[in-house]
C-alpha positions, -999 to +999 in steps of 0.1 A: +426+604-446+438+618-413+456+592-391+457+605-353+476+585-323+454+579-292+486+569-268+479+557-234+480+577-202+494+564-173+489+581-136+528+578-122+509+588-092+476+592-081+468+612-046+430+617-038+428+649-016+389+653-007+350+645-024+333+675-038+301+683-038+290+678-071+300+639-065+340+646-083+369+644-064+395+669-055+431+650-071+464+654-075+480+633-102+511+628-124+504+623-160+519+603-180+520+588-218+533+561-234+546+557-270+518+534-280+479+529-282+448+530-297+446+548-335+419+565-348+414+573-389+391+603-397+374+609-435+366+645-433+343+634-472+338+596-460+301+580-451+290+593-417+296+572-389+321+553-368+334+518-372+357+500-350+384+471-354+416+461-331+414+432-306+397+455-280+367+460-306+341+442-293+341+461-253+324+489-278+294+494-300+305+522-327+262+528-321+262+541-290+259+576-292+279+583-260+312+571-278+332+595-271+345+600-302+313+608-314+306+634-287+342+652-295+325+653-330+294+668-318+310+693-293+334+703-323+302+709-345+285+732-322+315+749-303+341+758-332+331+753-368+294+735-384+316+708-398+296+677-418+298+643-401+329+623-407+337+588-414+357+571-381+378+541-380+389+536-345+418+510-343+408+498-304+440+483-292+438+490-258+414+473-232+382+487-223+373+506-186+413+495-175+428+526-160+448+539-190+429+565-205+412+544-236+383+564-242+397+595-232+426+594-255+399+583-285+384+618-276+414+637-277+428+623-308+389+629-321+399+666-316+431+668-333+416+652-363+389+676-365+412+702-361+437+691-383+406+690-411+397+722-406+421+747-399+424+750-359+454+751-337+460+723-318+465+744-284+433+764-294+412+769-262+379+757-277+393+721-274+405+721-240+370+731-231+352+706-248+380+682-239+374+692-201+335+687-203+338+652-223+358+641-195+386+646-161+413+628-185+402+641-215+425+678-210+457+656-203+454+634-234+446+661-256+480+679-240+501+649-245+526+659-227+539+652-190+518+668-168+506+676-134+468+677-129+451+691-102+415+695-096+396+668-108+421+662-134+416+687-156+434+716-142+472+709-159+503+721-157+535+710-177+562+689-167+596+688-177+607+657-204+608+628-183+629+602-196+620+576-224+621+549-197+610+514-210+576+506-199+558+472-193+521+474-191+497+446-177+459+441-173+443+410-159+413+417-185+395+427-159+373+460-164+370+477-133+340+511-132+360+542-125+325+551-106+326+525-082+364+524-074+360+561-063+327+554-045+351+528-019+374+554-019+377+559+021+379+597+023+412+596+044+434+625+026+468+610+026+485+643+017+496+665-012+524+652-036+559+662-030+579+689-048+606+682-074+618+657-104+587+643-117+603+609-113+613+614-083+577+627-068+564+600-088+587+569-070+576+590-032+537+593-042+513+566-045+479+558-062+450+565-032+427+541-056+450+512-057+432+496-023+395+498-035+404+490-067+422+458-054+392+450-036+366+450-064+391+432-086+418+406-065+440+402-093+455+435-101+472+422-061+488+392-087+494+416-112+516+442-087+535+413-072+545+397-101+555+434-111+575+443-081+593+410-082+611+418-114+650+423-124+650+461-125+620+477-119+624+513-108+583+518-100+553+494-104+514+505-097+481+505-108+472+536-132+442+550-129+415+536-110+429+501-129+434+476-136+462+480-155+491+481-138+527+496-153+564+492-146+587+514-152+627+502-161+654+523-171+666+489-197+648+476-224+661+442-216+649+445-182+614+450-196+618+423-221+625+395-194+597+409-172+572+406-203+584+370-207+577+362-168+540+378-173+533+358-202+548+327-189+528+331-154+499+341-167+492+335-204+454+351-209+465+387-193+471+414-218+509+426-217+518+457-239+561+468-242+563+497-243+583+532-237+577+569-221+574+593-244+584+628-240+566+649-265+533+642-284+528+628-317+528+655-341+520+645-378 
């Protein structure tokens, strides 16, 4: 049994430069992951198919053949090696459609699996492609590592370690479509991000799809106030096109009594603790 972690993403920030022709965007974003997340189990020898548990389980139907754990499976079969259908367990911890990367970090960790099973390198190019054609975020959660992605995401170049700040994460348990958050994107191109310390670019950008996403879904507004009114908090936002929302503290305590206030306020949201992490999983 191969066990591979699908850790969150988060976008420290998010600038939208321009629409492209072929209905993408043009982006500049800082990527991010967290120490925690969705797991996936792969029997290379196992019964064919896909099964899914976790409290996120039922947003998904392990029959729907545009899972994209089963299309990293397919794209592996054809592009690198004729391998035989697996058996999948994905362990769906995180919510579904919220702005973290869910179904784009299934994929990756899809591809490390596979590649673990049969022989390939990791950093082999083969999986960045299919890893860029499965989806923008796709690339960056394969990585796994700080990053800056330009393009529509998938163009990446490596950032330094950022620091293994504590990290609160909050979603309203509302989905929000990527799709239509871009489509009210208003076109304005609020300008490139800044040079220097990821942090500090991060702290002096902003996320260009925090307004429409606000406006399709009102409470991700509750869930940055209550954020940004906490003991501590270095950065809060919305990652992604949302709605989850993140804050960033450099104590864990800090994070701890910030969790407490969430819960307190607003029992039914989903609230994950949480921390930065430097370097990817490697088993």
């Amino acid at each position: 049994m191969i066990v591979e972690p699908a850790p969150a993403k988060i976008n420290l920030a998010l600038h939208v430069r321009a629409r492209r022709a072929d209905g993408y965007h043009t982006l500049e974003t800082l990527f991010a992951f967290v120490a925690d997340g969705d797991v996936l189990h792969l029997d290379p020898s196992g019964a064919p198919g896909l099964r899914i548990t976790g409290p996120f389980a039922a947003g998904l139907s392990p029959d729907d053949p545009g899972n994209l754990v089963l299309c990293a499976e397919a794209a592996f079969r054809s592009q690198v090696a004729p391998v035989a259908p697996g058996a999948w367990l994905l362990d769906k911890r995180l919510p579904v459609a919220s702005g973290i990367g869910g179904g784009s970090a299934d994929a990756a960790a899809a591809l490390r699996a596979l590649a673990r099973a049969h022989g390939v390198a990791r950093d082999d190019p083969r999986l960045f492609a299919i890893a860029a054609a499965l989806g923008s975020d796709v690339p960056a959660c394969l990585l796994g590592r700080p990053a800056l992605g330009r393009g529509r995401g998938e163009r990446l170049d490596l950032l330094p370690p950022l620091p293994p700040l504590a990290v609160l994460l909050v979603n309203p348990l509302v989905p929000v479509s990527t799709a239509a958050v871009f489509a009210r994107w208003d076109g304005v191109d609020r300008g490139a991000l800044a040079h220097g310390a990821p942090l500090a670019v991060a702290i002096g950008g902003r996320n260009d799809l925090e307004p429409p996403a606000r406006a399709l879904a009102p409470a991700i507004d509750d869930v940055l106030a209550l954020l940004a009114a906490q003991q501590g908090v270095l950065l809060a936002r919305m990652s992604g096109s949302g709605a989850t929302c993140f804050a960033l503290f450099d104590h864990a305590d800090d994070r701890a009594s910030a969790a407490r206030a969430v819960v307190a306020s607003q029992p039914g949201w989903w609230c994950l603790e949480t921390t930065l992490a430097a370097q990817p999983h490697v088993p």
